[in-house]
N, C-alpha and C positions, 0 to 999 in steps of 0.2 A: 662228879661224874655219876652218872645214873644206869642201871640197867634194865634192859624191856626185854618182857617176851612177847614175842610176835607172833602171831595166829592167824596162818594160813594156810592154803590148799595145796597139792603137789602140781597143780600147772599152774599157779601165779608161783612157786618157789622157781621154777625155772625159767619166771621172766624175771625174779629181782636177784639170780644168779646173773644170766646174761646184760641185765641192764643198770645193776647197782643201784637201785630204787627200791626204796618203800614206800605203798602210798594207801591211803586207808578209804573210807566214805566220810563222805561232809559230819555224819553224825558223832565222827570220834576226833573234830578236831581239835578238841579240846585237848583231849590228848595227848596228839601227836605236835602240837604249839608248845609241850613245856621240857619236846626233845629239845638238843646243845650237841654241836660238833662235839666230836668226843666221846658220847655216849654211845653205849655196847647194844647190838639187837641182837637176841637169842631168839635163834628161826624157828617156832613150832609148826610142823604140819599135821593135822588134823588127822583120825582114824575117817577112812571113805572105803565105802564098797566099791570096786571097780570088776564089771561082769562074776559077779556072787563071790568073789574074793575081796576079802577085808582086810585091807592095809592099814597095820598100824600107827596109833602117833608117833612122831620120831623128832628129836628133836635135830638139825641136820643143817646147822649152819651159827656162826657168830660173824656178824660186821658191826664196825665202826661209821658210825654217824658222819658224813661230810660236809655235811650243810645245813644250813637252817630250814624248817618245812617250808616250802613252797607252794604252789596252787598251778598245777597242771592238767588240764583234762584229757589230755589225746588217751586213746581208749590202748593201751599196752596188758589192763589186769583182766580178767575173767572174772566174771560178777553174777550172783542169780539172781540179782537186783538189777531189770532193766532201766537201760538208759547212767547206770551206774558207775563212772571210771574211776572211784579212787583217787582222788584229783588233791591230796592232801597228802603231797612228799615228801622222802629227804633222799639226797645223794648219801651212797654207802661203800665202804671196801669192806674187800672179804678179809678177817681174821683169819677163821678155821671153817672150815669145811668137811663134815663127814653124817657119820649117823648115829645116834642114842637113842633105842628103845625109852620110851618117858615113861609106860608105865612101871616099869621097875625102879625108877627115879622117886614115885610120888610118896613111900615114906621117907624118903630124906630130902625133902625139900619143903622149907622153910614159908612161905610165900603159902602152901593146900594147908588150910588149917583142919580140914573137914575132908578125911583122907579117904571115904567109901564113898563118898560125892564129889569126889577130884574136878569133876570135869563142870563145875558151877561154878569156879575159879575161872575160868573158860570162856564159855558161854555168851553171846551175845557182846564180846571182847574183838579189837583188832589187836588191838597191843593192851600189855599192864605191865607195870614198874614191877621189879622183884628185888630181895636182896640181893647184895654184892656175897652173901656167901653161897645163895642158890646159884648165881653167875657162875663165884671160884669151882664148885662142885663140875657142876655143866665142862666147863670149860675144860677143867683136865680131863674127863672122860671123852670128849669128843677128838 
């Protein structure tokens, strides 16, 4: 079993809440090809300004992998890449459900090696494999 952190925004967290789906862009299929039923997704969402309020990262969900990736295009995720659906799936259920402040997380986590540049661990990422002790941490506090 493997675990991922997954990297995204607070309006696609509440379509892969209501639709049990993760789905990335073609350029990270790579990827999301060496998920396995089984495997755990840790939901990050992103720090975004909404009208001059800045929402922090949070980390704010765990599911389990259902399926093998798939290739879906119907347009369900929110993209600032036109013509872009994320069309690189998997079916998921929800573990746990809540919210973790991450930056408070990032010196005890295993995975930032380069902890005043945290967020280049990040960065032009959908998803990244992390330890299973960064998972255990994650998981009890949420």
């Amino acid at each position: 079993m493997r675990y991922w952190l997954c990297i995204t925004s607070r309006d696609n967290w509440k379509v892969i809440r209501e639709k049990n789906v993760w789905g990335v862009p073609k350029r990270h299929e790579n990827t999301i090809r060496r998920v396995k039923p089984g495997d755990k997704l840790v939901f990050y969402v992103k720090q975004e300004n909404r009208k001059g309020e800045v929402l922090e990262p949070m980390i704010v969900g765990i599911f389990e992998v259902a399926s093998e990736p798939y290739n879906d295009s119907t347009r369900i995720f929110k993209s600032h890449t036109p013509g872009e659906s994320y069309p690189i799936r998997v079916k998921i259920r929800p573990i746990k459900i809540g919210e973790v402040k991450f930056k408070p997380l990032i010196p005890k986590l295993n995975f930032i090696k380069n902890k005043k540049k945290w967020s280049g661990h990040l960065m032009g990422k959908a998803m990244r494999e992390i330890p299973e002790e960064d998972y255990r941490l994650i998981e009890n506090l949420l």
